[in-house]
Structures are given as C-alpha cells and as structure tokens.
PASE-967040 format. One record per residue (C-alpha): residue number from 0; residue in three letters; x, y, z. Coordinates in steps of 0.001 Angstrom, whole numbers. Layout:
+-----+-----+---------+---------+---------+
!   i !  aa !    east !   north !      up !
+-----+-----+---------+---------+---------+
! NUM ! ALA !       X !       Y !       Z !
...
+-----+-----+---------+---------+---------+
***
This chain:
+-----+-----+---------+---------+---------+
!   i !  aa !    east !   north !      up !
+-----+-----+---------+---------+---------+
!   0 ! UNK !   91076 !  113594 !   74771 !
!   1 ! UNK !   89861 !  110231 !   75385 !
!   2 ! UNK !   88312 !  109710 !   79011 !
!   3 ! UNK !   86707 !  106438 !   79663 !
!   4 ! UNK !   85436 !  104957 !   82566 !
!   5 ! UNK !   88574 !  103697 !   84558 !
!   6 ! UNK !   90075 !  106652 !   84163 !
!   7 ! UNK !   86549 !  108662 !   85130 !
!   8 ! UNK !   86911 !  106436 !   88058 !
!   9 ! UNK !   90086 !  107084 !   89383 !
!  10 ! UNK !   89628 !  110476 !   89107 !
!  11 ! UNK !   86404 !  110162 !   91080 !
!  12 ! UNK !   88552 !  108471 !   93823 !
!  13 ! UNK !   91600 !  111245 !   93934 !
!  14 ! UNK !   88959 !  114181 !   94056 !
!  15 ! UNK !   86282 !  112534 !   96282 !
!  16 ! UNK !   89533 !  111834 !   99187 !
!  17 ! UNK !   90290 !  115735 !   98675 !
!  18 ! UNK !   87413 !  117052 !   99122 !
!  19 ! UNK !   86700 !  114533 !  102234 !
!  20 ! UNK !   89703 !  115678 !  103607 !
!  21 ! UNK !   88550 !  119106 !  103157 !
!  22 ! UNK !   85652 !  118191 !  105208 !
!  23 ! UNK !   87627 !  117629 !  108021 !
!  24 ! UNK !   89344 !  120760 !  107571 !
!  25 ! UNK !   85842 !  122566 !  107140 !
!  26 ! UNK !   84871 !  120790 !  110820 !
!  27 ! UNK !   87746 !  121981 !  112552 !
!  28 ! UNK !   87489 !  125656 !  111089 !
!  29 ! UNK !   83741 !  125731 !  111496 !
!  30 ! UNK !   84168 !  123976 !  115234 !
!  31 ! UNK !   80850 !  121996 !  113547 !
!  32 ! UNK !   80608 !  118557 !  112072 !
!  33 ! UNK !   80822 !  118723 !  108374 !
!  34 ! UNK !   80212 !  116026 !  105664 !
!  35 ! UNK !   80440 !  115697 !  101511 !
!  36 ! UNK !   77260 !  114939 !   99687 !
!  37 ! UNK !   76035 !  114767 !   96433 !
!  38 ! UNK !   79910 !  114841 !   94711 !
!  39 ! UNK !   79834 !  114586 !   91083 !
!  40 ! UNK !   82716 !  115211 !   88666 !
!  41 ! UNK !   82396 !  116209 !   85038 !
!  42 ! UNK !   85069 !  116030 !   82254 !
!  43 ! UNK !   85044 !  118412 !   79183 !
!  44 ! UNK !   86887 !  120902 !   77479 !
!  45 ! UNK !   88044 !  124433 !   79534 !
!  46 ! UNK !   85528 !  126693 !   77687 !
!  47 ! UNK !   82696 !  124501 !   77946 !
!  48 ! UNK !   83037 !  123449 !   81626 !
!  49 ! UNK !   83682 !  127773 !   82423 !
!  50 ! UNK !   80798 !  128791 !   80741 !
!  51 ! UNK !   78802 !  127608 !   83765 !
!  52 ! UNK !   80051 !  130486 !   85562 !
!  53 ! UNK !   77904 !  133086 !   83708 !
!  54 ! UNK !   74826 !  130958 !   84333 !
!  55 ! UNK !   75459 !  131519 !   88183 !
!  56 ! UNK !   73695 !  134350 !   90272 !
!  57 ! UNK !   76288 !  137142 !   90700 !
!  58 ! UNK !   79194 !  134761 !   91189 !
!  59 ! UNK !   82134 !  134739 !   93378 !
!  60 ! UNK !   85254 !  133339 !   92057 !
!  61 ! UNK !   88650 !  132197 !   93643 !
!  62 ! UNK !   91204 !  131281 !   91472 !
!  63 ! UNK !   94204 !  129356 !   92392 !
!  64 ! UNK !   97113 !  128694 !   90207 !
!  65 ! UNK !   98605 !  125139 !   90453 !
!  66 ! UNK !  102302 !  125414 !   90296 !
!  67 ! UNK !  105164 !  122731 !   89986 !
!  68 ! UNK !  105918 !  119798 !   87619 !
!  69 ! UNK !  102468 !  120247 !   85471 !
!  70 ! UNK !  100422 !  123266 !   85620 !
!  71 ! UNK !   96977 !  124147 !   85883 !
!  72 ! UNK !   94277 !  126849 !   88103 !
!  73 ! UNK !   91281 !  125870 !   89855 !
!  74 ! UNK !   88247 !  128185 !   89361 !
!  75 ! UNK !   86239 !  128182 !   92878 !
!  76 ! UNK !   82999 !  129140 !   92239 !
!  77 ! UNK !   80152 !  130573 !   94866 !
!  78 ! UNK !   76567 !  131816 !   94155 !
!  79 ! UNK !   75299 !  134672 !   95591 !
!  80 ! UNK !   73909 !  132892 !   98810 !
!  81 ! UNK !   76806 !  130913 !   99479 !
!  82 ! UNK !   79225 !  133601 !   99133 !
!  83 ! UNK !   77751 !  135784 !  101775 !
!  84 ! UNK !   76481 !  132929 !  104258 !
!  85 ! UNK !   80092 !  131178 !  104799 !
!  86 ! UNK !   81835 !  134152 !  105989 !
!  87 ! UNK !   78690 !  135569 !  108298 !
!  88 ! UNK !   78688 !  131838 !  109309 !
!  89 ! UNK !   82691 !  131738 !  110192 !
!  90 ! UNK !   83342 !  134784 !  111172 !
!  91 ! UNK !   82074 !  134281 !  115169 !
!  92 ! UNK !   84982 !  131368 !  114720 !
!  93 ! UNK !   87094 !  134265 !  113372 !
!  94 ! UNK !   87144 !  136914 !  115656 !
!  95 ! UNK !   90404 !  138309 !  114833 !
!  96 ! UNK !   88552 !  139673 !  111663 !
!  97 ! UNK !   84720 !  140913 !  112738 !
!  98 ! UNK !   86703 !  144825 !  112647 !
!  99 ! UNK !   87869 !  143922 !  108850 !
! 100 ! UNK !   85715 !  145505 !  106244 !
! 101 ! UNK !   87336 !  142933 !  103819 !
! 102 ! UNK !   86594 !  140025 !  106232 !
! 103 ! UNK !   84510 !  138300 !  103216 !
! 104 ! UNK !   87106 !  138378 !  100912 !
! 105 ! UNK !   89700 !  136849 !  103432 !
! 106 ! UNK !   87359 !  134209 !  104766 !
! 107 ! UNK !   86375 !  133112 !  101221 !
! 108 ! UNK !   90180 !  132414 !  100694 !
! 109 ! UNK !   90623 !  130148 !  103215 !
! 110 ! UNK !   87806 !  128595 !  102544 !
! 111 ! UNK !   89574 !  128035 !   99171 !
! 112 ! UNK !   93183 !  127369 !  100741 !
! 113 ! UNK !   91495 !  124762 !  102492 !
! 114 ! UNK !   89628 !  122788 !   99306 !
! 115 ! UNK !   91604 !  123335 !   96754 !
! 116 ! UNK !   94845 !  122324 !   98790 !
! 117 ! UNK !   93155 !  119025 !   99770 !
! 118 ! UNK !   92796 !  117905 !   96307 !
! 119 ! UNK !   95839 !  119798 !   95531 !
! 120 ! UNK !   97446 !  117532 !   97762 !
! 121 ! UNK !   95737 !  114561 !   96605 !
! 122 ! UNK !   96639 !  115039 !   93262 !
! 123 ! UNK !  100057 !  115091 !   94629 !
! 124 ! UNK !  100424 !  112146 !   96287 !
! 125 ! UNK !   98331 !  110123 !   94132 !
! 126 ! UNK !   99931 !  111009 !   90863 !
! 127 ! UNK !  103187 !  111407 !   92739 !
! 128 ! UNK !  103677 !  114927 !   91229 !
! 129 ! UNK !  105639 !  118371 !   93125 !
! 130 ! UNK !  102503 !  120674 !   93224 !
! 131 ! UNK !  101083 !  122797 !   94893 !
! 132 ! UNK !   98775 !  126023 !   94909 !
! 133 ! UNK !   99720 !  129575 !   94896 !
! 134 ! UNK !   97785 !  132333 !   96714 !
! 135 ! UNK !   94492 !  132207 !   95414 !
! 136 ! UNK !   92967 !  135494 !   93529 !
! 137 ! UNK !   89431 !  136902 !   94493 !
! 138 ! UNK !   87172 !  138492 !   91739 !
! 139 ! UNK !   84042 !  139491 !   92945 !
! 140 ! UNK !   80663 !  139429 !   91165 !
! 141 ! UNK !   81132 !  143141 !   89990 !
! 142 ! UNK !   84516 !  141715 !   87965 !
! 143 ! UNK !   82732 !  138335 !   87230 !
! 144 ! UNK !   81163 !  139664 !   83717 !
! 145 ! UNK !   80652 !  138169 !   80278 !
! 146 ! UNK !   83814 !  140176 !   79036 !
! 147 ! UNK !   86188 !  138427 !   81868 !
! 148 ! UNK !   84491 !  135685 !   81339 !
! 149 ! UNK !   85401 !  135596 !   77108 !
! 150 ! UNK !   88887 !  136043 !   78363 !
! 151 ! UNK !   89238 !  133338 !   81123 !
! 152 ! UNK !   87674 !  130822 !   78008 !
! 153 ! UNK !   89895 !  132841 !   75102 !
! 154 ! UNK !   92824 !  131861 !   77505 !
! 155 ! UNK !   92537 !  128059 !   78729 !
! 156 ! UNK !   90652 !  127666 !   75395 !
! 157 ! UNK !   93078 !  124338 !   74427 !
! 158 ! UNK !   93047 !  123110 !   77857 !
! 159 ! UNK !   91468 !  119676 !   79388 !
! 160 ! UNK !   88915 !  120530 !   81977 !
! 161 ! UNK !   87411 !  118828 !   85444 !
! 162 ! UNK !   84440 !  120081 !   87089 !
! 163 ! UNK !   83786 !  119042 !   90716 !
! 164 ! UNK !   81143 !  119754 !   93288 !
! 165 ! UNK !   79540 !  118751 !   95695 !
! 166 ! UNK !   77133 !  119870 !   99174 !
! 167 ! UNK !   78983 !  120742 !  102269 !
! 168 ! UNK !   76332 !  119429 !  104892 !
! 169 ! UNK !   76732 !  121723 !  108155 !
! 170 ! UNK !   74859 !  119746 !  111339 !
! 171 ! UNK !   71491 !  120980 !  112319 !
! 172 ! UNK !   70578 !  120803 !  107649 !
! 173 ! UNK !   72648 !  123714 !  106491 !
! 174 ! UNK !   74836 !  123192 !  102872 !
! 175 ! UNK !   76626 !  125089 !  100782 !
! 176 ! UNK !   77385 !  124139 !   97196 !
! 177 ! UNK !   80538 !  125499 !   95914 !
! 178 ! UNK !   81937 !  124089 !   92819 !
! 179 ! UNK !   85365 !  123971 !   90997 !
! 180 ! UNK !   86176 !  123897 !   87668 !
! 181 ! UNK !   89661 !  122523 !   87347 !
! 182 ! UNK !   91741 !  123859 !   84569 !
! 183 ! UNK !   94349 !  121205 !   83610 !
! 184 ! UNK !   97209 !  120840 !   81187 !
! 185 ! UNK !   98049 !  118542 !   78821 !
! 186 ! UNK !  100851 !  116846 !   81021 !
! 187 ! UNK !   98603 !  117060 !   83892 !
! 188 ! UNK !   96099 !  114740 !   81584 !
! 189 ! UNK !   98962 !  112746 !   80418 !
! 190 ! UNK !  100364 !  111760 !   84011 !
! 191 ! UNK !   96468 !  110894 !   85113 !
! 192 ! UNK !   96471 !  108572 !   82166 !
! 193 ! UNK !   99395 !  106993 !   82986 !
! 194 ! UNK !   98835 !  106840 !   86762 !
! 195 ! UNK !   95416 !  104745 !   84900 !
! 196 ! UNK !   97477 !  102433 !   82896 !
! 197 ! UNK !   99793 !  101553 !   86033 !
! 198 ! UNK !   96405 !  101125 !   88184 !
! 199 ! UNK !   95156 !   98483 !   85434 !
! 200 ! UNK !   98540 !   96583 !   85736 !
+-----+-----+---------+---------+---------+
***
C-alpha cells in the first residue's frame, strides 16, 4: 500500500482532532486539565506495527472492534505504570467503584470508550463513514503472551496498520503514554485514499 505524504497528512489531521477531543473528555472525567503532546502516527503493515506490544513491560491491552460500513479493531496499549496509575488516579472521581475488586479493569475501559470513540468518531465524520466501536475487550498482562500475541499477528496478518500515540499531560507534570495500534481494512484504506484524492481537488 502506497502512503505518501498528503495522505500521511491527512491522517495526521483526523487522528490528532480525536485524540484532542479525547482530551477534553479526559478533563472532564479526571475533573483536571488535560492536554496532547508529543502525537506521532506511524503507518505499516498489522504484524509489524503489533509486534511492539511484546516489547512493552507486562502490557495491558483493550481491544475494540470497529463495526459498520468498513471494519477494523483498535489495539489500546498500556505499560505496566500506566495501567495501574490511571485507575488509582480516577478512581477518587469514581466513587461508585472504590468497593469493586475489578475497578481497574472497568476504569481502563472507559478510558478506552473515551479515545478510541473520539477518533472513532472522527474517522466518521471525516471520511463520512457509519462506524462505530463495539464494547471493548480487556486482556491483561497474564493473557498478553508471545503465543496471543502470534495469533493477534497470524490473524490481521494481510491487514493495513496505523499506530498512534501520544502523552496525556495531567496539570501539576503528570503523563501517561498509551498508544494504539489501529488495525484497518482494505476498504477502510481505500475510502482514506479517496477522502485524499477529493482533499487535493
């Protein structure tokens, strides 16, 4: 698949406003001001780009399956830090759940809902494609292994890839660095080449 720079560029643009919007999302949730830094995007094929996930300390992943006219998943991605800091962070914002002994699990997914539906949603209306995300899975770091790994590449192994990430800047110098790897179709590429060709005219 050919991606050059216009199209690199509008992609930059659609993901950048999702995960801004996110941001807001993040403040309201958080009840503290929180900004995007440091966003980068990667293309690349699906294997490739999930590989990374092995490479990170006892990762935490939330997948989301992207459901409608084109399909695709979204792989969120947490190290070990940042997987136990965001719910002992939110969870004095969450008091409904502090009796919960799965309270990570559920904050992590809306932390996810939240993201992933912002681009999502981008995607959406930029493209102007009927999508949207399902319930997102959780697999925790126990699950996360080499062998699940080898299948999550075996499966998406002819797929088109986007990896995004970026620093969720908390006031008072605290981050966290989540990261998605975006799993797309071939129609999914198709419709983000064409929304490029109508952007050039």
């Amino acid at each position: 698949m050919i991606i050059n720079k216009e199209l690199k560029t509008l992609s930059q643009k659609i993901f950048l406003k999702g995960y801004q919007n996110a941001s807001k999302s993040f403040s309201s949730l958080s009840g503290d001001q929180v900004t995007v830094k440091n966003f980068e995007l990667h293309f690349g094929e699906a294997p490739d780009l999930l590989y990374k996930i092995i490479k990170t300390r006892n990762p935490t992943v939330l997948i989301t399956d992207i459901i409608g006219e084109v399909k695709g998943k979204s792989y969120l991605v947490f190290n070990e830090t940042d997987a136990k800091a965001v719910p002992e962070m939110l969870i004095s914002k969450m008091k409904t759940l502090e009796t919960n002994p799965d309270f990570c699990e559920i904050i992590l997914k809306e932390v996810d809902n939240m993201v992933s539906a912002s681009v999502i949603t981008e995607l959406s209306n930029q493209l102007d494609l009927k999508i949207y995300g399902d319930v997102p899975k959780y697999f925790s770091p126990d699950i996360v292994n080499k062998e699940w790994l080898l299948e999550e590449m075996e499966n998406n192994k002819e797929m088109f890839a986007i990896l995004s990430s970026a620093n969720f800047a908390f006031k008072g110098n605290y981050k966290i660095s989540p990261y998605f790897i975006w799993i797309l179709d071939k129609d999914f590429y198709k419709t983000l080449s064409g929304k490029k060709l109508n952007h050039a005219n």
